[in-house]
N, C-alpha and C positions, 0 to 999 in steps of 0.2 A: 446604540453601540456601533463603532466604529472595525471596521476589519483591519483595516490598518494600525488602527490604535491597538490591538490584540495583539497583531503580529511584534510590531518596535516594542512593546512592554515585555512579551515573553520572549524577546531577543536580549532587551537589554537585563533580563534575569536573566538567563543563562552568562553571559558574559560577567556576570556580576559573582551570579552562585556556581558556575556550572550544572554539571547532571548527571549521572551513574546512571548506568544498566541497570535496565529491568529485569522481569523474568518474564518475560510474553505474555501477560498477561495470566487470564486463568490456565494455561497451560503448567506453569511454575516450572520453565527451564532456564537456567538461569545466562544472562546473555551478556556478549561482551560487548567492546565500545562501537563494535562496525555499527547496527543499528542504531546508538540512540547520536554516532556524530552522524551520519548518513541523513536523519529526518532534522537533527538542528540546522545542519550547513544550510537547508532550503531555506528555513523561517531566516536564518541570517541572512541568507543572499537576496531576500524579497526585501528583509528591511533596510540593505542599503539600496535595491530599487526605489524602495519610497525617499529615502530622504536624503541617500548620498555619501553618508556619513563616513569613512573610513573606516570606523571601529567596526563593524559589521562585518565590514571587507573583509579584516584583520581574521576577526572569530571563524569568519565562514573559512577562508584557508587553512587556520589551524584543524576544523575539521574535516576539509576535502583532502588536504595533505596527510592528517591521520590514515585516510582510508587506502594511501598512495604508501603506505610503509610497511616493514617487514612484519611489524606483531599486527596489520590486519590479513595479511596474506602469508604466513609463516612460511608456506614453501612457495611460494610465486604461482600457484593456481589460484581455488576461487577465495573469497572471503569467508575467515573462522568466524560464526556468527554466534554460536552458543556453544554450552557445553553439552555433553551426552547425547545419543539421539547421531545424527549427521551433524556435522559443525556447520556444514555450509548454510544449514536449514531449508534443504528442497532447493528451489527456483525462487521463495521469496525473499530471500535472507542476500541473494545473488540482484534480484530485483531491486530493493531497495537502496543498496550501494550506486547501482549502475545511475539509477535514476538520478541520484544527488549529483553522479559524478557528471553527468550530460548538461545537471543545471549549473553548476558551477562551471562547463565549458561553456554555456551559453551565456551565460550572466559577466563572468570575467576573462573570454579568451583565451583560457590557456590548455594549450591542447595536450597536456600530458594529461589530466582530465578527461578526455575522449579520448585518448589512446590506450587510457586502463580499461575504460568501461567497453570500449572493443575486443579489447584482450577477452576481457572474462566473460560477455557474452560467447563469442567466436569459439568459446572454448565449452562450449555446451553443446551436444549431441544432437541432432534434428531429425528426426522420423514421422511427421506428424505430429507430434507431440516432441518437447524435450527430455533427454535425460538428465537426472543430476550429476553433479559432478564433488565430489570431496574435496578438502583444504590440502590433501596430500597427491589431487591430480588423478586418482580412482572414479574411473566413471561407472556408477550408478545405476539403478532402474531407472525406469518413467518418472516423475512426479504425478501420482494419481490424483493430488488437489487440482480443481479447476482453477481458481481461486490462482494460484501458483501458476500455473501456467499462462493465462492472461495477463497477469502483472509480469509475467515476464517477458511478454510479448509487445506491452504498452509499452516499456523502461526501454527496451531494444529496436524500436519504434524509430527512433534516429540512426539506430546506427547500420542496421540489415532491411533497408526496405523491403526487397525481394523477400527475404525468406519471411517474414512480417505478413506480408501480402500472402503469401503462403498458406501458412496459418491460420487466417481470417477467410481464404476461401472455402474451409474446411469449417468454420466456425460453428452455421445451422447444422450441422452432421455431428459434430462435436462434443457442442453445449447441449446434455441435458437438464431438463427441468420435468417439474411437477406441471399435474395436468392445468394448474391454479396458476403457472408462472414462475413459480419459485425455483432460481437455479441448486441445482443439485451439488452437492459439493465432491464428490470423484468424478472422475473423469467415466469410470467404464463403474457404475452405479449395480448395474445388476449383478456382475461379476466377485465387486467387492464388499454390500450387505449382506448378510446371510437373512435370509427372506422370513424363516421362521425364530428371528430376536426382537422381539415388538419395542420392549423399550430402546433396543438400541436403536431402532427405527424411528423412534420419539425422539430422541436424544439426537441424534441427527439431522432430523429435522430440523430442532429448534435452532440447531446449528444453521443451518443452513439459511433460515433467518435472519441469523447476526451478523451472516459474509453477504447477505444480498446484495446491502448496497455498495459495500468491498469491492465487489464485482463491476457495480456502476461505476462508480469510479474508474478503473481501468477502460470499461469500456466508452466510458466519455473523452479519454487521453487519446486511443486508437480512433474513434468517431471523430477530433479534433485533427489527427493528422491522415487521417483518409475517408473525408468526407462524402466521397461518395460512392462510396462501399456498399454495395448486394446489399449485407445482412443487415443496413440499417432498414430495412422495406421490407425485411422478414415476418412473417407471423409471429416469429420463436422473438425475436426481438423484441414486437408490441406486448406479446404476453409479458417477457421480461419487466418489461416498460410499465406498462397495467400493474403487475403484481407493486410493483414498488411504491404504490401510492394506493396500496390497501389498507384497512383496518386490521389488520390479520399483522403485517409489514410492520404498520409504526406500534402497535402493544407490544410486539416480543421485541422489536429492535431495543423497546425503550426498557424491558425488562431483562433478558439474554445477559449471563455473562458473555457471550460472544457477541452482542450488540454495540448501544453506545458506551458503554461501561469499557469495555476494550476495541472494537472498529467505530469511529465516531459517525456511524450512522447519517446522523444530521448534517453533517458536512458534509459526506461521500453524495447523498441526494441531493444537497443542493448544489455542487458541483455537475451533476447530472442532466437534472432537469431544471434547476433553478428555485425549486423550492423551498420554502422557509418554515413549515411549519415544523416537520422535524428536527431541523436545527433551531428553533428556539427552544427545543426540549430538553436538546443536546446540552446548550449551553446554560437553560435553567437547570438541568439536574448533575450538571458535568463543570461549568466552570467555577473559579472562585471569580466572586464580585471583588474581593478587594485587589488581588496579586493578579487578575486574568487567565491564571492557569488552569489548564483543564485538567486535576488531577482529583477532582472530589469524585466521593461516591464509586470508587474502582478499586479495585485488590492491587492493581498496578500505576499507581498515579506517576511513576517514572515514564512508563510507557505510554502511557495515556496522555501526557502532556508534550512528552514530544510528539506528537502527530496532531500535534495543533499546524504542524507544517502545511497538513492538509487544504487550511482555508484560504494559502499561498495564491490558490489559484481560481477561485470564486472571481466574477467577474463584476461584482457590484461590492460598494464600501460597506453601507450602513443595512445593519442587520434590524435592529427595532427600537 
């Protein structure tokens, strides 16, 4: 199986079928078009890296220009990302946009592309942490997801070195985890479980299992563009690093609705460390054989197939 041949095939589907909004997955809220043009324009823009083609070109603009218009940004602040809940969806829903929009300036030159995704970071609060910010320009708490604040920080990676740098010197102080490795999913942990709700303690957990390699991911985008960074030589890091290639890691990833069913696991780790064997799981129990979409076996197969964008960035072709 070819990575390349994955990406031109679920490129020239879309272009063919298009794609609607998910609903996040097992979360069920229901989402508009910023996400799912935000995660297509990448898998476009890689497939005319591969082959050249225009038609790619074509697709990938019509969805970095969607996210350049009035119905993704109704009032000219961050992007409406779902309904109910926050529109903007925290930092990751603002993540996700910026990131497409930085490859689309890298990929085709055009710098209104980077000049929105400066906008909308810039326009995010910094304390340590980010605040969010709403579709109406209403700034927000914290984002307490870890998770969120990382991907917001890899996606903003181009455009705020400094305050980036920032962020990451704080990172071992920052990032908790379990005493096993396992990143924790809020940020201030003891603060916001209530100590005496055991299932909910369980239920959190497992969560926390399904965003693990979520988190790699991100943290292999920032490792890529600041190599030689402290917290790569951190203890908190190796645990991180360790856990992710546990037994413990690939059963619930492969089981979790918050695993490969909705965060594609197997991809995220082998983006990380190079790994194939959870992504041969990924794509035995997630892809279709005949169409190549990754939308079997999930509550969300809209959602789940767009983030095949993910494997954009694997550094080797042939999978097995």
């Amino acid at each position: 199986m070819l990575i390349s041949k994955i990406i031109t095939t679920n490129a020239n589907y879309f272009i063919t079928n298009g794609a609607k909004p998910g609903h996040n997955g097992c979360y069920h809220n229901p989402e508009t078009k910023v996400r799912m043009n935000s995660h297509w324009a990448i898998t476009l823009l890689k497939a005319y890296e591969i082959t050249k083609e225009s038609k790619y070109k074509k697709s990938a603009v019509k969805c970095l220009d969607y996210l350049c218009s009035k119905e993704a940004r109704p009032f000219g602040f961050t992007f409406n990302c779902r309904e109910g809940k926050d529109k903007c969806n925290g930092l990751i829903g603002q993540a996700w946009a910026i990131e497409s929009l930085m490859q689309g300036y890298k990929v085709l030159k055009d710098r209104k592309y980077k000049e929105l995704a400066e906008k909308v970071f810039k326009m995010h609060k910094f304390s340590g942490f980010w605040k969010k910010r709403e579709i109406d320009g209403k700034i927000l708490s914290f984002d307490l997801t870890f998770n969120h604040q990382l991907w917001f920080a890899a996606s903003g990676s181009l455009i705020d070195r400094k305050l980036v740098i920032n962020f990451m010197n704080n990172l071992e102080r920052n990032t908790s985890i379990h005493k096993n490795g396992l990143i924790r999913h809020l940020i201030f942990p003891k603060f916001t479980i209530p100590a005496n709700f055991i299932k909910t303690r369980k239920s959190i957990y497992n969560k926390e299992v399904g965003y693990h390699a979520f988190n790699l991911y991100a943290f292999a985008l920032l490792r890529k563009k600041f190599p030689m960074h402290k917290f790569w030589k951190s203890e908190k890091f190796r645990k991180i690093s360790d856990y992710a290639m546990s037994k413990e890691h690939f059963a619930i990833a492969e089981t979790s609705k918050y695993g490969m069913q909705y965060n594609p696991s197997g991809i995220e780790l082998a983006f990380f460390n190079k790994s194939t064997k959870l992504l041969k799981k990924q794509f035995k129990n997630h892809l279709d054989k005949k169409t190549l979409l990754m939308n079997m076996n999930t509550s969300d197969p809209d959602v789940l197939s767009s983030r095949i964008y993910e494997v954009t960035r694997l550094e080797y072709n042939k999978i097995f």
